[in-house]
N, C-alpha and C positions, 0 to 999 in steps of 0.2 A: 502397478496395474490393479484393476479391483474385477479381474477376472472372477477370482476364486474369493470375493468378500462375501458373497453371500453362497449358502450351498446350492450346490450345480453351475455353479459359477456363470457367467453373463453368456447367454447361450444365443445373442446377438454376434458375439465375438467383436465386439465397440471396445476400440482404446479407450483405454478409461485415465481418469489420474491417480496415483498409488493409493491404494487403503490407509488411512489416515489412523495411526495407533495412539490408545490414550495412555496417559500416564496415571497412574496409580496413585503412588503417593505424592500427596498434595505440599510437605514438608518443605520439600527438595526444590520446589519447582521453580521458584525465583532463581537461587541459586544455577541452578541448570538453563535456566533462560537465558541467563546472562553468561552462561559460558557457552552455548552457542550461539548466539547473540555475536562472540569473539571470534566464536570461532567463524563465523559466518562472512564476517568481516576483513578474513586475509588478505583477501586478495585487493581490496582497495586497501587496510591495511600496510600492503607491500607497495602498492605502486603510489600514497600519498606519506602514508608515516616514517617509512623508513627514508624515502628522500629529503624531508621535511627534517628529522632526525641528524641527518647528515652536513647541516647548512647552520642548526643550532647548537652549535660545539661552544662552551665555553669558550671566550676571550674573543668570539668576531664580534665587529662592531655593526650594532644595529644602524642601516644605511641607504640610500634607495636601489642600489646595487641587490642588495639581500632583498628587501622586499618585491624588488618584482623576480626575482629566483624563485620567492614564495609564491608570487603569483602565478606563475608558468606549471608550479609542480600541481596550484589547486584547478588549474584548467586542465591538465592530463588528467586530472580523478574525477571527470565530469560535474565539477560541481557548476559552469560554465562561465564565459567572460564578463557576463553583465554583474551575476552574482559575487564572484571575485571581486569584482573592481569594486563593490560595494562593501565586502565582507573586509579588506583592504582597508579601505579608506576608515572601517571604523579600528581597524586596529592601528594604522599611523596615528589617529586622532587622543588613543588612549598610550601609546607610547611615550606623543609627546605629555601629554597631563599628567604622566607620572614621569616622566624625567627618565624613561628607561634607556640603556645602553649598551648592553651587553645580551647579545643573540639569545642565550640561554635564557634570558628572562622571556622571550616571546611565544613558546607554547603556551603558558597558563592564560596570556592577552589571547591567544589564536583559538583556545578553547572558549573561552567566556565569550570572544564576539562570535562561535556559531552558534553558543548557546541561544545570543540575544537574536540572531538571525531566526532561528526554529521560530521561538517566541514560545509562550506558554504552550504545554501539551493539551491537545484535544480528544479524547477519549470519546467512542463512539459509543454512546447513553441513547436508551429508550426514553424519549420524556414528552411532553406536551402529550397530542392527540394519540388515540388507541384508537385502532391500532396506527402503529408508527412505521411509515411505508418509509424504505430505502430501494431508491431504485440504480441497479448495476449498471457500470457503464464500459466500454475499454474496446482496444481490437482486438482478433483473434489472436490467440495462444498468449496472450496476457498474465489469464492464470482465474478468471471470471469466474466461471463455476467451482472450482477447490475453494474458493474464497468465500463465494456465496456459502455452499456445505459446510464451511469451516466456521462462520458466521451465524448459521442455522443452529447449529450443534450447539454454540455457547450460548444460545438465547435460550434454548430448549433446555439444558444443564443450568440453568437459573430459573428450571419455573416456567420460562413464556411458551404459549403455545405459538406459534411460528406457521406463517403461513408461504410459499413461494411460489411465484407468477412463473411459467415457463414463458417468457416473450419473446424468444427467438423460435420461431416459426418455419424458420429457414431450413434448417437441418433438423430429420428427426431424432437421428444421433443425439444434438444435441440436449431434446427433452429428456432420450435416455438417459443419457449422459445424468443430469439433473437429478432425473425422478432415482436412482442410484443413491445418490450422496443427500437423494433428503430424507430417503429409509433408513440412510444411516444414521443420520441426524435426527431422526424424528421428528419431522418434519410433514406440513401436508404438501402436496404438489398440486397446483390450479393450471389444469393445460390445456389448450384448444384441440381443435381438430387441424389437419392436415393444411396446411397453407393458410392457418386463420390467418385475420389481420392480428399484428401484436396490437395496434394500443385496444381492440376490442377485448382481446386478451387480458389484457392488464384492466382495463374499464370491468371486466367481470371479476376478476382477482381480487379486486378492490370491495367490492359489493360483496363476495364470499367471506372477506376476512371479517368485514365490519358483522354480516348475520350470522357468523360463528364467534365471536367475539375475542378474535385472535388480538395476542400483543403488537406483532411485526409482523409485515407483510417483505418481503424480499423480491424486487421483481428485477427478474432475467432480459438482459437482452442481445440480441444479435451482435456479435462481433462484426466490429464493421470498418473499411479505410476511413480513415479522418478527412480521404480527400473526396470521400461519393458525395457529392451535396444531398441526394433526394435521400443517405441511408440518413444522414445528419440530420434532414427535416423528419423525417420520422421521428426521430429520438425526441424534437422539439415535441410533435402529438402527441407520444406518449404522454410527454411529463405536464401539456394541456390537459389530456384526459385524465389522468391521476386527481390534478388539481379538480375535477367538474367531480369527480367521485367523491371525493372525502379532503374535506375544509385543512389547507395549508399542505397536502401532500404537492409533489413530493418531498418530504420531512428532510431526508438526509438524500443527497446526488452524492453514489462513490464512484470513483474512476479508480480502476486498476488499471495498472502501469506496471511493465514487466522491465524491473531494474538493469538487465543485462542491454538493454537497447541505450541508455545513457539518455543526453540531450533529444534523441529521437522521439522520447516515450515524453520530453517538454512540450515539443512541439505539437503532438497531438494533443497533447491536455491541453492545451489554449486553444484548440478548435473546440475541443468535444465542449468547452468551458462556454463556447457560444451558442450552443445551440441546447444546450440544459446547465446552468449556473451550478458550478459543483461547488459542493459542501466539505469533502473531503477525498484523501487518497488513500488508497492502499496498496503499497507498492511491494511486489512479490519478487523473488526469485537474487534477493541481496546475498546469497550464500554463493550465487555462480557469475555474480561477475566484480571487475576491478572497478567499476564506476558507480559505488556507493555516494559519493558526490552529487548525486542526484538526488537525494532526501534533500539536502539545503537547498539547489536553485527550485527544487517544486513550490515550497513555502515560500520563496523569496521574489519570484518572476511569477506564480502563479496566484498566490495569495491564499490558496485555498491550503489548511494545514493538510500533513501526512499525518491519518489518525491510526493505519495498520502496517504492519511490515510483520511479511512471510518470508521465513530464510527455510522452509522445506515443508515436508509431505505431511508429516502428523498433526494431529487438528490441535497439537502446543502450540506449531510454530506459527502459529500466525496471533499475534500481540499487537492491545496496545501500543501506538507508539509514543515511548519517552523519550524525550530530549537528552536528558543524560546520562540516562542509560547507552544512548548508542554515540554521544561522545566519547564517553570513556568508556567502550568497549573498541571503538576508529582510536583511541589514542593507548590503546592498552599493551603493555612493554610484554612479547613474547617468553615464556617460560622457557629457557634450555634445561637439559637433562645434566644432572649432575655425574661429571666424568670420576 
C-alpha cells in the first residue's frame, strides 16, 4: 500500500499499489534481476520445465509420440495451440536437418526455436519526436498505473523531464491514484476536471508538454472491457486527437496485460489491437502465475513485441524485456541445498 509513502499518509484512505523501493546499489543489479527474474518464473517453471524435463531422459527416441507429449505440456503453460503448432513445426523441421535422435538432444532445439519465435528484443527508447507521447492501454486491475509510475521514474532517473495525462476520467480514485506515483516519480501530472472528456484531456496534455518542452508525455487511460464497443471507440479518439496535437503521436501504444489471466489477456490484445495499433507490451504480474507461456504466443499471434515485464512491486521490477534472459531463466535447473 502507499498509505504511509508520503508523511500523513494518503488521508483519502484510496488502495493504493505498494510503495515501490529502490535499489541502491547499482553493481548487483543485473545479477539480482536475473535471479528474480528465476525466481519469478517457478511456477510456470513447474508446470512446463519440469514435465518437459521428464520426457527428455536420455536414450528415448525422438518421435511423433514425443513431440506431441511436448506439445500438450506447452498448451498447459499458456503459451497456446496456434503458437505451439507453430513453435513445433519449426523444431521437427530442425531435428530433421540435423539428423537428431535421441530426446536429450531437444531442449537446446526447444530453446533456440522460442528464442526465434520472441525475434529480436525491443526495448522501449525515447527517440524521433519530443516530446515522445506513449499512450496506456489495458483493462482494469491489469496493473496500468504501477507501470505508468514505474515508467515515469526511469525516464525521470535519466534526465527527462516527464509529463502524464490523467485520461481516465471515470474514477477520481483513479487520478489519485496517479497523481501519488507521479510525486514519487517526479513526475508532472495533467488532469481535467470532474467528468472531463479524456481525449480533451489528452488533446490539452499534449499542448502542455510540447509548451513546457517535456521529453515524454505518458497518457492514462480508463480501464475498460475489451467487449464495450463505444469504451473501444473512445480509445480510437483519443489516439486521433494525439495524432491532430503533435505530428506522428501516438509514438509508442502500450498494452498492459496481466500475466496471471493467460490466453485471456490474448484475446483482449487483439481487440484493444483494433481499435489503437499497439506498438508494444508490457506484461505484469509473471511472478504469480503458472502461465508464463504467454510472453511467446503475444509476439507470435499478436505481432506486437513484449518490450516490459513486471514480476513485482519495486520500481526494479519492472524491465526491459530480453529474450534470453527469460529463456534461461524458464529453463533454469533449480538449486537444492546441500544435505
Amino acid at each position: 500500500m502507499l498509505r504511509n509513502l508520503f508523511k500523513g499518509g494518503n488521508k483519502k484512505g484510496i488502495e493504493q499499489d505498494a510503495a515501490p523501493e529502490v535499489e541502491q546499489d547499482a553493481a548487483p543489479q543485473k545479477e539480482n534481476w536475473f535471479d528474480r527474474l528465476k525466481s519469478s518464473l517457478t511456477k510456470t517453471r513447474n508446470r512446463f520445465i519440469s514435465q518437459l524435463s521428464g520426457l527428455l531422459r536420455v536414450g528415448r527416441k525422438i518421435d511423433e509420440e514425443l513431440m506431441e507429449e511436448i506439445e500438450e505440456i506447452l498448451i498447459q503453460a499458456d503459451v497456446g495451440v496456434e503458437t505451439t503448432l507453430t513453435l513445433m513445426e519449426n523444431v521437427r523441421e530442425t531435428v530433421k536437418e540435423r539428423g537428431l535422435g535421441d530426446s536429450s538432444e531437444l531442449e537446446t532445439v526447444i530453446k533456440e526455436e522460442i528464442l526465434n519465435l520472441l525475434g529480436e528484443d525491443a526495448p522501449l527508447k525515447l527517440e524521433g519526436e519530443s516530446p515522445y507521447t506513449i499512450l496506456v492501454l489495458g483493462v482494469n486491475g491489469a496493473g496500468k498505473t504501477t507501470t505508468i509510475g514505474k515508467l515515469a521514474s526511469r525516464f525521470n532517473t535519466n534526465g527527462n523531464r516527464v509529463l502524464v495525462a490523467a485520461g481516465d476520467t471515470f474514477r477520481a480514485a483513479a487520478e489519485d491514484q496517479l497523481a501519488i506515483w507521479c510525486e514519487r516519480a517526479g513526475a508532472e501530472l495533467i488532469r481535467g476536471g470532474e467528468k472531463a472528456e479524456p481525449a480533451s484531456v489528452v488533446f490539452d496534455a499534449v499542448h502542455a508538454a510540447k509548451n513546457r518542452e517535456a521529453d515524454v508525455l505518458i497518457v492514462d487511460t480508463a480501464g475498460r472491457l475489451h467487449t464495450k464497443k463505444p469504451l473501444m471507440d473512445e480509445l480510437s479518439k483519443i489516439g486521433r486527437v494525439m495524432g491532430q496535437a503533435h505530428s506522428g503521436a501516438p509514438h509508442e501504444v502500450l498494452l498492459v496485460i496481466d500475466g496471471t489471466v493467460g490466453q485471456n489477456a490474448l484475446m483482449q490484445a487483439k481487440i484493444f489491437n483494433e481499435a489503437v495499433p499497439i506498438t508494444g507490451v508490457a506484461i505484469t504480474k509473471l511472478d504469480g502465475t503458472a502461465k508464463g507461456g504467454i510472453v511467446l504466443a503475444v509476439k507470435a499471434e499478436l505481432g506486437a513485441p513484449v518490450k516490459l515485464i513486471g514480476i513485482g512491486e519495486k520500481l526494479d521490477d519492472l524491465r526491459d524485456f530480453a529474450g534470453t534472459d527469460f529463456v534461461e531463466a524458464l529453463f533454469a535447473v533449480e538449486e537444492t541445498a546441500e544435505t
